[in-house]
Legacy VTK file of the C-alpha trace (Angstrom):
# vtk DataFile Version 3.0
C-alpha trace
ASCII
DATASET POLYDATA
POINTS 203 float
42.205 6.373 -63.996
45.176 5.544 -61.841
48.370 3.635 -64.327
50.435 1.074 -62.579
53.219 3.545 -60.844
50.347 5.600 -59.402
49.290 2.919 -57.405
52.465 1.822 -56.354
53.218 5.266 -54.923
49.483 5.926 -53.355
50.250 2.062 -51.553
53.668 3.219 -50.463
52.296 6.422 -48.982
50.077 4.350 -46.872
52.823 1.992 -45.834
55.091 4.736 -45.124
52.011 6.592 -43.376
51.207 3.274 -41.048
55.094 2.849 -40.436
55.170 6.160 -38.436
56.201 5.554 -34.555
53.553 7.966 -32.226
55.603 10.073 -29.957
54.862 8.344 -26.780
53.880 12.450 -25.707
50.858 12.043 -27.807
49.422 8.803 -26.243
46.953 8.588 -23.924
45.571 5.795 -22.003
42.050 5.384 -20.638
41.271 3.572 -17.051
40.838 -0.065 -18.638
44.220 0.325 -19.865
43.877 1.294 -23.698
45.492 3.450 -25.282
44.366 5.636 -28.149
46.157 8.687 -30.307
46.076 12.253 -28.894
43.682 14.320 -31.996
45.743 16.944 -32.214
48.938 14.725 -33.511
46.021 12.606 -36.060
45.801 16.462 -37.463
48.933 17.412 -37.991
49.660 14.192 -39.630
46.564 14.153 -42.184
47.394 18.292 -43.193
50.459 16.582 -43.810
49.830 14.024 -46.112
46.387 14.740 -46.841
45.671 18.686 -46.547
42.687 18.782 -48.503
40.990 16.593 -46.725
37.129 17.304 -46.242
35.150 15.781 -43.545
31.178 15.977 -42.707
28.702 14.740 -40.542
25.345 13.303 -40.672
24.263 12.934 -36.548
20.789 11.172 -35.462
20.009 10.770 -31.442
18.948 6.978 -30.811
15.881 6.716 -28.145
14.989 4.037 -25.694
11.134 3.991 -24.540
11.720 7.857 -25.689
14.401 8.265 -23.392
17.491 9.648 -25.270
19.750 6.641 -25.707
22.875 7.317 -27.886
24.265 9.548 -30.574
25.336 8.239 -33.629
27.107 9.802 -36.406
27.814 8.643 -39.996
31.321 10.532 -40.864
32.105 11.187 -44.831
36.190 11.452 -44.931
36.647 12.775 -48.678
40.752 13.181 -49.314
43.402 12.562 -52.844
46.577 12.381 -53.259
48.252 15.918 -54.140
51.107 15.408 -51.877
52.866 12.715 -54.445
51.607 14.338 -57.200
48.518 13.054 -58.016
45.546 15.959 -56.953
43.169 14.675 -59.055
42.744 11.088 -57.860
40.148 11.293 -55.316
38.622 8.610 -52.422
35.699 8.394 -50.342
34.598 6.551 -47.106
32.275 6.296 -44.358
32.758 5.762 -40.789
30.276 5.317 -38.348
30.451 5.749 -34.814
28.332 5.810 -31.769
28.455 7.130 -28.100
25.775 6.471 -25.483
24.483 9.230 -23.383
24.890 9.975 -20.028
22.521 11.207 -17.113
23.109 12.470 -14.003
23.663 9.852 -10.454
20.843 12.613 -8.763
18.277 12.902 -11.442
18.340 9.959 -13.920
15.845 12.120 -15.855
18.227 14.655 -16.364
21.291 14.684 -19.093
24.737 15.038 -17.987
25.945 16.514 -20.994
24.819 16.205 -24.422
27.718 18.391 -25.658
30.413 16.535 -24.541
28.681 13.154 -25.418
27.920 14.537 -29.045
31.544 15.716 -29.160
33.055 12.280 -27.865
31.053 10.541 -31.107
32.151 13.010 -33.631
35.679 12.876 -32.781
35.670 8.892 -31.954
34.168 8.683 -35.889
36.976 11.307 -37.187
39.762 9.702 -35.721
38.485 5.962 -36.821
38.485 7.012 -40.426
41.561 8.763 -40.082
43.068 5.560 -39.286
40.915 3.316 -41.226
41.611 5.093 -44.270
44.711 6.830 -43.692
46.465 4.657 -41.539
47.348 7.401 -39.281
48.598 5.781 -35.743
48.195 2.481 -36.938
50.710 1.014 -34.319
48.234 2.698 -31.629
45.130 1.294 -33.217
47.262 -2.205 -34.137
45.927 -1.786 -37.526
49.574 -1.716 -38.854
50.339 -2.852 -42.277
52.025 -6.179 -43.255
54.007 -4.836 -45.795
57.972 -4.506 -44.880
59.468 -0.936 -45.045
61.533 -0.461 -47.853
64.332 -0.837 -45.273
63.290 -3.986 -43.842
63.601 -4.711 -47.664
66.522 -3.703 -48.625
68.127 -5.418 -45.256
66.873 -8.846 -46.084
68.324 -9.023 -49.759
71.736 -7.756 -48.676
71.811 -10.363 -46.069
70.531 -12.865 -48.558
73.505 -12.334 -50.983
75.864 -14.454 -48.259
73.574 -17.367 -49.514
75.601 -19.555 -52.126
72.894 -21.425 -53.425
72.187 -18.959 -56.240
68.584 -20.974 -56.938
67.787 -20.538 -53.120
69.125 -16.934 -52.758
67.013 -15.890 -55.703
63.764 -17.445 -54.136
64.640 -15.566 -50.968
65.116 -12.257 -53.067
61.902 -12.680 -55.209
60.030 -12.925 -51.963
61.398 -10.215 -50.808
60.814 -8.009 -53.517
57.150 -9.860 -54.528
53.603 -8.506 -53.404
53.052 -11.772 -51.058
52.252 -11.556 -48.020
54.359 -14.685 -46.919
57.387 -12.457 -45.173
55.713 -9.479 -43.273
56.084 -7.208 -40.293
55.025 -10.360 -38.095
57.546 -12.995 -38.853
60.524 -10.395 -40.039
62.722 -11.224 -37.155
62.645 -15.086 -37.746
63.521 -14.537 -41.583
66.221 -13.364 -40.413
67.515 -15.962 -37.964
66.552 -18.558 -40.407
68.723 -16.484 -43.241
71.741 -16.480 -40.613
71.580 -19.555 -40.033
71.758 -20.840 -43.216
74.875 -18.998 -44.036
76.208 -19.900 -40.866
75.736 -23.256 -42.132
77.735 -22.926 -45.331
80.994 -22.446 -43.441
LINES 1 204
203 0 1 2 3 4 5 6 7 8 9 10 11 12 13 14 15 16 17 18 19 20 21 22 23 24 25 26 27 28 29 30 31 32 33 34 35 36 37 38 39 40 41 42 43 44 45 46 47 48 49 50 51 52 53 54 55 56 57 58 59 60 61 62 63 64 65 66 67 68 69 70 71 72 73 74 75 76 77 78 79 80 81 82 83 84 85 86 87 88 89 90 91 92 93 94 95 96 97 98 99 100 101 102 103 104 105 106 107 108 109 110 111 112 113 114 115 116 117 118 119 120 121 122 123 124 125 126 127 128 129 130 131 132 133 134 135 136 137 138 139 140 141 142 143 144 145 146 147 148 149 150 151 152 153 154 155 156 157 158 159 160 161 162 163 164 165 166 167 168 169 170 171 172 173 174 175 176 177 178 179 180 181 182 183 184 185 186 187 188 189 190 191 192 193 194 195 196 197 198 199 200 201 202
């Protein structure tokens, strides 16, 4: 069973994990406009962080009026924590995924192909519980934390030390340093004009 500091570092893994910036190289957009990680950076970043990580499929074809439909795929992402020291804590999930199946303009009868449409619902599975789980390219998927970096951290309580209200610069601190989600990622940036502004106001 996990103690106290173990979970602190497995959470701060994640943050740091969902804090990484995708090279703009590995980003690829589709025709609508979204845009989704390249697989081969997701890879290198989970043999990173997570090299014994096991994934396996369990695949079942869908039909309509038994006409192939879809292929879904139920993904098991098995991983632990060896790269902060901690090999024997060990995690599970599931990730679903499906991708419908495509036949040919000519002959509606006939598939277009099944191997790329099985491929596209393995890998859109994979890469879901990479993120999901992982938080691997969570500023491509927007699934980014709301935690601050330790940096964002450590900014905010050095600028709050120009406060001279000791009772209000210590509120400022402890919420800075607490487990609340009332400062995040989202309103950082207005934190911080607020905190200027206050010592501004002192003079």
């Amino acid at each position: 069973m996990a103690d106290v500091n173990c979970i602190k570092e497995i959470r701060q893994l994640h943050i740091d994990i969902s804090n990484l910036v995708t090279p703009r190289d590995y980003v690829e957009k589709r025709d609508d406009g979204i845009e989704y990680p390249n697989p081969e950076y997701m890879k290198a970043i989970q043999m990173k962080y997570f090299p014994t990580t096991d994934w396996t499929l369990e695949e079942k074809p869908i039909f309509n009026s038994n006409k192939l439909a879809a292929w879904v795929v139920l993904g098991r992402l098995e991983w632990d924590y060896g790269y902060i020291g901690h090999p024997d804590i060990k995690r599970v999930g599931m990730m679903p995924a499906a991708h419908r199946v495509q036949y040919q303009r000519k002959d509606p009868n006939a598939l277009a192909d099944l191997g790329n449409d099985v491929k596209a619902a393995n890998t859109d599975t994979w890469k879901k519980a990479l993120n999901f789980y992982l938080n691997i390219c969570d500023d491509i998927y927007r699934w980014e934390t709301p935690e601050l970096s330790e940096v964002q951290r450590s900014e905010m309580v050095e600028l709050a030390q120009g406060i001279k209200d000791e009772g209000r610069r210590d509120q400022i601190i402890k919420t800075v340093k607490g487990d609340s989600y009332l400062l995040n990622k989202k309103n950082y940036s207005k934190w911080l004009s607020k905190i200027t502004y206050e010592i501004e106001q002192q003079k």
